[in-house]
C-alpha positions in Angstrom: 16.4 11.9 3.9 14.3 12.0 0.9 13.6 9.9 -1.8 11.3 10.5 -5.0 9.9 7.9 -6.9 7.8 7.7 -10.2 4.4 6.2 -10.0 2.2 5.1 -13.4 0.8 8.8 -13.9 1.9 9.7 -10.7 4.8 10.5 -8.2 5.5 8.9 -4.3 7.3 11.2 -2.2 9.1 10.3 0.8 10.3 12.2 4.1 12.4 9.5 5.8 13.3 11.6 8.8 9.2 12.5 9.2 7.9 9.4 7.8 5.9 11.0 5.9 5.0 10.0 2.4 3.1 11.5 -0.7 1.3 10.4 -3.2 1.1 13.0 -6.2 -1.4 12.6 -9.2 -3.5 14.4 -11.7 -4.1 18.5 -11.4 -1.5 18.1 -8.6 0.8 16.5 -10.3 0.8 19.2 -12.9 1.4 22.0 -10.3 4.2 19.9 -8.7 5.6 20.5 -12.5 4.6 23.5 -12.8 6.3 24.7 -9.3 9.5 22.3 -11.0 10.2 24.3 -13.6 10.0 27.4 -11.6 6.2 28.8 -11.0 6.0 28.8 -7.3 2.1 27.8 -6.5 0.1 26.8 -3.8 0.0 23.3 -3.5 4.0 23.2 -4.0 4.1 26.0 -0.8 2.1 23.7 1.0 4.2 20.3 0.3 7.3 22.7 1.1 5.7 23.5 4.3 5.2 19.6 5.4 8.7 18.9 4.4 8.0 16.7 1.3 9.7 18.9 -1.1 12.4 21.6 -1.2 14.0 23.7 -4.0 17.1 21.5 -4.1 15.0 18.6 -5.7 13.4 20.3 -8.6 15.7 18.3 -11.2 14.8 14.8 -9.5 11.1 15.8 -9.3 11.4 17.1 -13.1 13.1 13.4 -14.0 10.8 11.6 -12.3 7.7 13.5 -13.9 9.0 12.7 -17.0 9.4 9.3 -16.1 5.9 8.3 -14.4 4.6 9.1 -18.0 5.7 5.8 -18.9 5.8 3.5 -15.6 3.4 0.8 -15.4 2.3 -0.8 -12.0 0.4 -3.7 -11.6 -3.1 -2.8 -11.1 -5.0 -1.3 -7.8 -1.0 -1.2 -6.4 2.4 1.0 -6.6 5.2 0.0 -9.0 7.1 -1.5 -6.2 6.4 -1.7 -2.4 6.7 1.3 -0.3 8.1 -0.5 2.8 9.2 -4.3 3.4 8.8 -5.2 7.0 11.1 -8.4 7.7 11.2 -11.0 10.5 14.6 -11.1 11.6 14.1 -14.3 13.7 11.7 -16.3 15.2 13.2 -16.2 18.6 12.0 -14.1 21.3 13.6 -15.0 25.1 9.8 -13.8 25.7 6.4 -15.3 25.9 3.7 -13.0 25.3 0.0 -13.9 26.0 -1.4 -12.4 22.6 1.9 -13.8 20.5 0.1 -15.2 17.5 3.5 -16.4 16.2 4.4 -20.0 16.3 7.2 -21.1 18.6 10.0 -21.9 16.2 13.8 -20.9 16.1 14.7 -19.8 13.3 17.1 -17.1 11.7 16.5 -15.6 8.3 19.9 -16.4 6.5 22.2 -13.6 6.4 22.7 -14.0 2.8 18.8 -13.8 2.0 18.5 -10.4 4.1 21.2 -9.1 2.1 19.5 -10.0 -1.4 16.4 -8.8 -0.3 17.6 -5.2 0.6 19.9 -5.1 -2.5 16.6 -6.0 -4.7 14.5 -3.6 -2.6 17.0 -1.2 -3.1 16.6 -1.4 -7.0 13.3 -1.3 -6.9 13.1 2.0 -5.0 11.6 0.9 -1.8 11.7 3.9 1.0 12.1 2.0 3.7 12.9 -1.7 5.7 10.8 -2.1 9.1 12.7 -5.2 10.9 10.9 -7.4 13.5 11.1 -10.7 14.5 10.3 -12.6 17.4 12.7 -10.4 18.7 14.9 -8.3 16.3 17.3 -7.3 19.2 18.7 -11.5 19.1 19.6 -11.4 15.6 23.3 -11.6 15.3 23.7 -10.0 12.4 21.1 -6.8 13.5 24.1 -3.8 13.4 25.3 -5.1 10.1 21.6 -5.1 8.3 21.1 -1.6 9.7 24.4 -0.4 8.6 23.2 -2.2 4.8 20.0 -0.5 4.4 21.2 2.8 5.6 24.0 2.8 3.6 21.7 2.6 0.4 19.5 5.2 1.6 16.5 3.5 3.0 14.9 4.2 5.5 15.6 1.5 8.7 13.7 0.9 11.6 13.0 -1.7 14.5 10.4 -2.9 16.5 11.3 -4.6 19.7 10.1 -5.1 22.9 13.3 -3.5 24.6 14.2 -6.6 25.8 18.1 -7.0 26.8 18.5 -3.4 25.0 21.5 -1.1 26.8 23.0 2.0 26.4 26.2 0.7 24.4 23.9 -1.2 22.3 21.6 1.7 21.4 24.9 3.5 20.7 26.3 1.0 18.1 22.6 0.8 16.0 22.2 4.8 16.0 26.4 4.7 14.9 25.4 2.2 12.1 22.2 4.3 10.9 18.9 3.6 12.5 16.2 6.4 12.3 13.4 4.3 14.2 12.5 2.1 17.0 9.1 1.2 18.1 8.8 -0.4 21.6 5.6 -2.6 22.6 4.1 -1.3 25.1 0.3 -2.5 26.5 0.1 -0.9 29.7 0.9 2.4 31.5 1.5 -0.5 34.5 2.5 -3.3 34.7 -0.6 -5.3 35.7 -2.2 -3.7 32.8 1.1 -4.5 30.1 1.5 -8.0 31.9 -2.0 -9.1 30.4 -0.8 -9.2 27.0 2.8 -8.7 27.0 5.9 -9.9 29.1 8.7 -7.6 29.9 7.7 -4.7 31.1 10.6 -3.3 33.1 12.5 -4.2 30.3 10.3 -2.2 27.6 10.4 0.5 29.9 13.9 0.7 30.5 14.4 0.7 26.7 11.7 3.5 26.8 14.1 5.6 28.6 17.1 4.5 27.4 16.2 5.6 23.7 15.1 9.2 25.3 18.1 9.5 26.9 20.0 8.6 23.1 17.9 10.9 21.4 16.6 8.5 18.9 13.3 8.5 17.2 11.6 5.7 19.2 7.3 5.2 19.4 5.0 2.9 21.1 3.4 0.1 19.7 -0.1 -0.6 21.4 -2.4 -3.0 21.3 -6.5 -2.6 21.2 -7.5 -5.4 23.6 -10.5 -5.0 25.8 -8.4 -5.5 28.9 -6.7 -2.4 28.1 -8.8 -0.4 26.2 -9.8 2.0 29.9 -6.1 2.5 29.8 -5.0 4.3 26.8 -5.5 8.0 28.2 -2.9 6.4 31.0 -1.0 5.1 28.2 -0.7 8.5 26.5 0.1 10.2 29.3 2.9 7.6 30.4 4.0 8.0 26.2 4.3 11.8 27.1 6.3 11.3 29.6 8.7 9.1 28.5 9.3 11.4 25.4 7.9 9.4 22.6 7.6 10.6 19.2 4.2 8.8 18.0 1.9 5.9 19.4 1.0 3.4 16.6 -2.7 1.9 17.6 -2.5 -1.9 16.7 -5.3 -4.2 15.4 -5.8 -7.1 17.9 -5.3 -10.3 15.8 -6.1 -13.9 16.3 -3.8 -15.9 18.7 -4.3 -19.8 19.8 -3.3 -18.5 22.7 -6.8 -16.5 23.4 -9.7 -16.1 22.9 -10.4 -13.6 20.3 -13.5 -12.9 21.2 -13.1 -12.1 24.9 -9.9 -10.0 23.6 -11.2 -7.5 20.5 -12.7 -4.6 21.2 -16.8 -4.3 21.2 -18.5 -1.8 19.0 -18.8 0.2 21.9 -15.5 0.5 22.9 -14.1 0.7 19.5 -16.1 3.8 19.0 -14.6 5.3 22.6 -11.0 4.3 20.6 -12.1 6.5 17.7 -13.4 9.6 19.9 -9.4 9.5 22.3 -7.8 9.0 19.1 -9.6 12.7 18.0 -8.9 14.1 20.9 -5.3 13.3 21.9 -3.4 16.1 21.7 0.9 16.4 22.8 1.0 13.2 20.8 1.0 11.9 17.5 -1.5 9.0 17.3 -1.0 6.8 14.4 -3.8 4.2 13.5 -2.4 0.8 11.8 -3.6 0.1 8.6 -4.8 -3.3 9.7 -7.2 -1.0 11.5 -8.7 0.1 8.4 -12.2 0.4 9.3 -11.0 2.8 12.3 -8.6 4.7 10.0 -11.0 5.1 7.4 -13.7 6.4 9.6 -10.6 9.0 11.5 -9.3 10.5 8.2 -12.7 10.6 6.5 -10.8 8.7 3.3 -12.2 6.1 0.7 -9.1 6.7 -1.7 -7.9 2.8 -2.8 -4.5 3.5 -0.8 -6.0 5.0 2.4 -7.2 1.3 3.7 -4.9 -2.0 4.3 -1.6 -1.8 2.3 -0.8 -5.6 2.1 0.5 -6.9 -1.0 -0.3 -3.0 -2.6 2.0 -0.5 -0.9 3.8 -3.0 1.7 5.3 -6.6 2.0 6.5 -9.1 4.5 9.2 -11.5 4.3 9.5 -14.0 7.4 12.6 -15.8 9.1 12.4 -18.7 6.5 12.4 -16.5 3.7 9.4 -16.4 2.4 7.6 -13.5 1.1 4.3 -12.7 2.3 1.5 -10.2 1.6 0.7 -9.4 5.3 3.1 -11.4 8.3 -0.4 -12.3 10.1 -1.6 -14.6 6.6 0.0 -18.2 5.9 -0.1 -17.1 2.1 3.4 -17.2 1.3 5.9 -17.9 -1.6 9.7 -17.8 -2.4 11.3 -15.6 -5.1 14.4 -14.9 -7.0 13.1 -12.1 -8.0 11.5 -9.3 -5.9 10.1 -7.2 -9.1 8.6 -10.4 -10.4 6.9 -11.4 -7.4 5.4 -7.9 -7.0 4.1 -7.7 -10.4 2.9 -11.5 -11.2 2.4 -13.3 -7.6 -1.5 -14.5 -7.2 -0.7 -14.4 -3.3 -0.5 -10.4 -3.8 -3.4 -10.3 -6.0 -5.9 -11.4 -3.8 -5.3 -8.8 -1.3 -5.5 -6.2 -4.6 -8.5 -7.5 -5.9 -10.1 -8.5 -2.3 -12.6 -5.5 -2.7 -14.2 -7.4 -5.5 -15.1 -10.4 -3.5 -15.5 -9.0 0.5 -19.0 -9.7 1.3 -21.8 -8.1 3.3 -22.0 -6.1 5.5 -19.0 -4.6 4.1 -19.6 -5.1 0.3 -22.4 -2.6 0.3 -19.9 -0.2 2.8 -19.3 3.5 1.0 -16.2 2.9 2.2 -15.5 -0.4 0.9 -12.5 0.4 -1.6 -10.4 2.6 1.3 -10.8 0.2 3.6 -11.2 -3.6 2.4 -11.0 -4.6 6.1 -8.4 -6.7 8.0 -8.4 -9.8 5.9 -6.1 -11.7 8.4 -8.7 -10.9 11.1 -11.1 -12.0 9.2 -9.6 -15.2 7.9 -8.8 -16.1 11.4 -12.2 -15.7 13.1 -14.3 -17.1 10.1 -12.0 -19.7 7.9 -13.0 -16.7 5.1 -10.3 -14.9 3.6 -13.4 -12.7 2.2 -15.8 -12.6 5.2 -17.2 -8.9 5.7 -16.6 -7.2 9.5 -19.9 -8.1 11.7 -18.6 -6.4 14.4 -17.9 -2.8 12.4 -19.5 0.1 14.1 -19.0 2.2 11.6 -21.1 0.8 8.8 -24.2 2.3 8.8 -22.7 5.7 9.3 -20.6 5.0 6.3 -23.9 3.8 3.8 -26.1 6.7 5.4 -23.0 9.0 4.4 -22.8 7.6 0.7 -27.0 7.9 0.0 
């Protein structure tokens, strides 16, 4: 599954069944065009070579060339989101230690779902990720999966397993899912059962989705009373036949005690050396980890830090859209390109860079990271408080002078 869309100057390229996307500007750009109309180069072998392009889409890629000479985004974001990650519902039969949600019942109307993946649709999004609470008690689940695949988006779940079976998993891979991800804490479950409920069940989905042969990855928390555990926890991953593990941010939770849970300088720093040396797996880094990401991929590109509000969005069970599901900044809209285009909610994340303050205003790597901002707000009352507990900052100045 791929889909091509025009950027301002620019094209976004999307592998649905890698997950991979592209973003294609200036002398590359030209020698994508250059390889469309029929010179073979390069950078179009190399983009052939990571499955982003292939011969058949010359035409689109020549169409949409054409076209990004003329599309205008709003500034320091994409013309439209590249994913929309949706609460399903608020419900969970679960009651997770680190749960930062609050314990409401709520559905997102069925009707609202479907205008919000029609409208997505239009706009060219790649892909729907759908959550809850728990996604897997939504009773209209197989029939939004069957609606977003059928329009060629991308569709994927993340789930705690939780009341998942074999006839089940049938029925969602029949109606056109291409992802789960499964949260997962612990390689045990002492470990798991300090964060997260469920275990048996999680890992019981875990095997049930090898057994299917579905695309399925682990979602994993950063705590610090799991942190020793996550060679265990790759190892476990390996076994159980998982495609990817996803590292998560830690976030506030009334629940805890944020900070006896986030990780110390120390042991964020051990994170960033296993997440170098994993190998078997692939080890994907959240963008709410921005700071670790950053410092990983060596990036300070605009896109290469948090994505809230510039490359994704959030819509919760109410309806309401949101730049990031962990911020109380939300809004109601008619209109999906409207809201992306004039919302002030999804400007402030854009233009956060301009107000962060120290020790991350003076960061080298201010612009491709701009920080968590929902960690942040929840540990300070600041929506622009800089990261005091950043181990990376004075590598990233004394790499800048």
């Amino acid at each position: 599954m791929h889909r091509v869309r025009a950027e301002e100057n620019a094209l976004l390229l999307w592998n649905g069944a890698l997950a991979r996307t592209a973003y294609i500007s200036g002398e590359e750009l030209h020698a994508l065009r250059a390889w469309a109309d029929g010179e073979d180069n390069g950078f179009s072998e190399r983009l052939k070579g990571l499955g982003i392009i292939s011969d058949a889409a010359k035409a689109t890629i020549r169409e949409a060339i054409a076209k990004a000479a003329k599309q205008k985004a709003p500034a320091n974001s994409f013309c439209a989101p590249e994913s929309i990650h949706i609460e399903l519902t608020s419900r969970c039969p679960l009651n997770c230690p680190q749960c930062y949600k609050e314990q409401a019942k709520t559905d997102l109307a069925f009707a609202v779902l479907l205008d919000a993946i029609r409208q997505a649709d239009e706009m060219h999004v790649f892909q729907i990720a759908l959550g809850g609470g728990e996604p897997l008690v939504y009773p209209h689940l197989l029939a939004a999966v069957a609606e977003i695949s059928g329009r060629g988006m991308g569709v994927s779940i993340t789930t705690s397993g939780v009341g998942l079976t074999r006839a089940f998993l049938s029925e969602l891979r029949n109606a056109g899912l291409h992802h789960m991800q499964f949260s997962l804490n612990g390689s045990s479950e002492e470990i798991h059962s300090r964060s997260r409920d469920g275990y048996a069940h999680t890992i019981n989905a875990l095997r049930l989705a090898g057994e299917a042969g579905i695309s399925f990855g682990i979602n994993w928390v950063a705590r610090m009373d799991n942190i020793d555990d996550f060679p265990a926890l790759t190892e476990k991953a390996k076994g159980l036949h998982a495609n990817n593990i996803n590292i998560l941010r830690y976030k506030p939770s009334a629940k805890e005690c944020y900070a006896a849970i986030c990780l110390s300088a120390d042991k964020q720093l051990f994170l960033e050396d296993a997440v170098k040396s994993t190998v078997g797996i692939s080890i994907k880094v959240d963008s709410a980890f921005t700071n670790l990401l950053c410092h990983v991929n060596g990036r300070t590109s605009f896109f290469s830090g948090c994505g809230a509000g510039r490359r994704f969005l959030a819509m919760d069970a109410d309806g309401y859209y949101r730049p990031c599901s962990h911020i109380p900044l939300k809004e109601r809209a008619n209109s999906l390109k409207e809201l992306w285009y004039t919302s002030a909610n999804l400007a402030a994340f854009r233009f956060a860079g301009d107000k962060i303050k120290e020790p991350c205003a003076s960061c080298g790597f201010l612009n491709g990271c701009l920080g968590c901002r929902a960690v942040m707000l929840g540990r300070t009352g600041d929506f622009y408080a800089g990261d005091i507990s950043c181990p990376f900052q004075t590598q990233n100045r004394r790499a800048c002078i």
